[in-house]
Steps between C-alpha positions, in 0.01 A plus 500: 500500500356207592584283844446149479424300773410132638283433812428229641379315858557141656301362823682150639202327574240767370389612747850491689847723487467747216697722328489732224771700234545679189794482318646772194851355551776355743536868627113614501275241686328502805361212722285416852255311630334423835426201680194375345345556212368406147608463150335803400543737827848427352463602115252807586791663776714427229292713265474716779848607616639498145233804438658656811783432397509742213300758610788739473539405087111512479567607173643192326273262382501202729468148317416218772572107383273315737410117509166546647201524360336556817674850481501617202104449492452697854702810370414496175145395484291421828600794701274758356222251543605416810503830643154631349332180734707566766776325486313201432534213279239465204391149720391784790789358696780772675794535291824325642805667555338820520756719674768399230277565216333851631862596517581384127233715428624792622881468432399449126306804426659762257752185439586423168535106484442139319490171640585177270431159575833251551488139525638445831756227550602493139813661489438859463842708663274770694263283615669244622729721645196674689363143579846404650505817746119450611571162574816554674347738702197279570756267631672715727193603691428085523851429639491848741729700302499869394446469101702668298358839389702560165657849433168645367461737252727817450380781624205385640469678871341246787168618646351371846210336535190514713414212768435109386153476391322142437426391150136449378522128530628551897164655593321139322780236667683516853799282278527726230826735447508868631649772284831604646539881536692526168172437323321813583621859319496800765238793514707719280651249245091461410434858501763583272443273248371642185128443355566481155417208320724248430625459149571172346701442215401367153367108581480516855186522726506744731269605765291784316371198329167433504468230775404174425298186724834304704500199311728322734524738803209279689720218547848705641465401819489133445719490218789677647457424884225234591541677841158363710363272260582074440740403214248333391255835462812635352544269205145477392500848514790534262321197301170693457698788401695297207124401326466861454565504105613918554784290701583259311601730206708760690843315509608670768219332727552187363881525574404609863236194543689188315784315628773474224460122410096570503268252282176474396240261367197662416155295460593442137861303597721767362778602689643843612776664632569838633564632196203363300215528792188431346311867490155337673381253718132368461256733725352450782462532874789423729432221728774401688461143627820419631853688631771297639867573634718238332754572692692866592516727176222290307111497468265278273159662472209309290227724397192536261388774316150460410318664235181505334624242173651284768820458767821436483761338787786658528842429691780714584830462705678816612825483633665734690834705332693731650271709654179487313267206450490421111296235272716219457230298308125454359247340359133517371264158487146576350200337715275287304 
C-alpha cells in the first residue's frame, strides 16, 4: 500500500510567520508553525513531521508531492555529500537548516519512499490543499493565534521533544529564526530508528544515490530568505544564478526564478517568455554596474558580462511577488 502525501511550507514575509503541513485528506493532515521563519524551514518540517508521522505504518511506501526543489535536492541528492564534508556545502560554506535536515536523515532510514515534483500554485488538490494549511497556519502565528493543528494521522502516537535548539543560520545572524522545540526528535526516537538503507522506488532518487555537486544549494539562503544581506545583493544574486545554462534548462528553476509575464530580448532582438527562455546567455564575467530600488517590491540592475570575444550590457528588473523576488524582465545589448 502506498500513502500519498503533499507537503508544503509558507513564510509571510520570508523570513517572517511560518508555517508548515502535509495533507493525505480532509481527515489526515497536520499543520504548525512558529513565529519566524523561512520558506524552506517550512517545506523541510513538513517533510519532517509527515515521516514521523507514519512511523507506526513504516511499512507502506510513502509517496511525498512537494513543490520545492530546494527539498527534494537536499534529501535526495546533497545530503550524502553533505555529510561526508561535514555538513558542509560543496562552496565550503555550513549547511543551512541543519537541525531539520540531520533529522530527515535519520527519520528516513530503513524508509521506503519517493518524492515527485508538483508545480505549485497550479491547481493540484493535495498540494494546494497542503499550501492552504501552511499558509493558514503561517497566518495565525502573524495575527497571535494558536494555528490549527489538523487531526493528524491515524494511529500515529505523539512523542515529546527535547529543548529548543537554534538553527544553523542563528549561530551566523542575531535576526535569524530559532528552531522551536518541535524541531528536534528525542534521544530515543534517534536511537531507535533503523539503519537500513532507504529504498526508493522505480524513478525516484533516493538517498543511497551516489551524491552529486549542489547545483543550486549555494544560493538557499538568499533565494529563500535574503535574511542579512541588501535586496539589491539578493537580486543579482538570483540574476547571476539565472546565466547559469544548467539553470536555465531545469524548468523547475526557471519557474522558481521568472515572474509569470517574464520577457526577454536577447542581443540578437528575439524575444522570450517563460516558456521559451533562451538556453544561454553570451559568457562572461559578471560586472554589476548598477542596482537600484524602483520603488518597494522592484529592482533594476544593469550589468556587463565580459568575456574574452567581447562584453555585453545587460539589464534586468525584478519585481517582487508574493514572497519571492522573480525576473520580471531582460535584456542583452552587445558592446562595440
Amino acid at each position: 500500500m502506498t500513502i500519498t502525501a503533499a507537503a508544503d511550507g509558507s513564510a509571510l514575509g520570508n523570513p517572517g510567520p511560518a508555517g508548515w503541513a502535509w495533507y493525505v485528506d480532509a481527515t489526515c493532515w497536520r499543520a504548525g508553525g512558529w513565529p519566524h521563519g523561512t520558506n524552506n524551514m517550512g517545506e523541510l518540517m513538513a517533510v519532517l513531521d509527515l515521516f514521523r508521522s507514519t512511523e507506526h505504518v513504516a511499512d507502506q511506501h510513502l509517496h511525498i508531492l512537494c513543490d520545492s526543489q530546494y527539498v527534494i535536492n537536499c534529501v535526495t541528492k546533497w545530503m550524502p555529500g553533505w555529510k561526508r564534508k561535514g555538513w558542509k556545502k560543496a562552496d565550503g560554506k555550513p549547511v543551512l537548516n541543519l537541525e531539520l535536515l540531520q533529522q530527515i536523515d535519520a527519520v528516513i532510514k530503513g524508509r521506503d519512499y519517493s518524492f515527485e515534483w508538483v508545480k505549485g500554485h497550479a491547481g493540484h488538490d493535495l498540494n494546494e490543499a497542503a499550501d492552504d494549511r501552511a499558509r493558514a497556519a503561517a497566518t495565525a502565528y502573524q495575527s497571535g493565534r494558536a494555528a490549527d493543528a489538523g487531526p493528524g494521522f491515524p494511529g500515529a502516537v505523539p512523542a515529546g521533544r527535547d529543548a529548543a535548539v537554534a538553527t544553523a543560520r542563528a549561530a551566523r545572524s542575531a535576526d535569524a529564526p530559532v528552531a522551536p522545540a518541535a524541531l528536534v526528535a528525542p534521544a530515543a526516537r534517534r536511537a531507535a530508528t533503523p539503519s537500513a538503507p532507504a529504498t526508493v522506488s522505480a524513478g525516484a532518487t533516493g538517498p543511497a544515490a551516489v551524491a552529486q555537486d549542489d547545483l543550486f544549494s549555494s544560493l538557499e539562503d538568499v533565494r529563500e530568505t535574503g535574511a542579512g544581506i541588501s535586496s539589491v545583493d539578493v537580486v543579482a544574486t538570483l540574476e547571476r544564478e539565472l546565466l547559469d545554462p544548467e539553470v536555465r534548462s531545469e524548468p523547475g528553476q526557471v519557474a522558481y526564478l521568472l515572474h509569470p509575464d517574464f520577457r526577454e530580448i536577447d542581443g540578437r532582438g528575439a524575444v522570450h517568455d517563460r516558456d521559451g527562455l533562451a538556453p544561454a546567455v553570451p559568457a562572461g564575467r559578471f560586472e554589476l554596474l548598477e542596482g537600484a530600488e524602483l520603488s518597494p517590491g522592484m529592482i533594476h540592475l544593469t550589468y556587463r558580462l565580459a568575456g574574452g570575444d567581447g562584453s555585453t550590457l545587460c539589464t534586468a528588473l525584478w519585481q517582487r511577488a508574493g514572497e519571492r523576488w522573480r525576473l520580471r524582465f531582460r535584456q542583452e545589448t552587445r558592446e562595440a
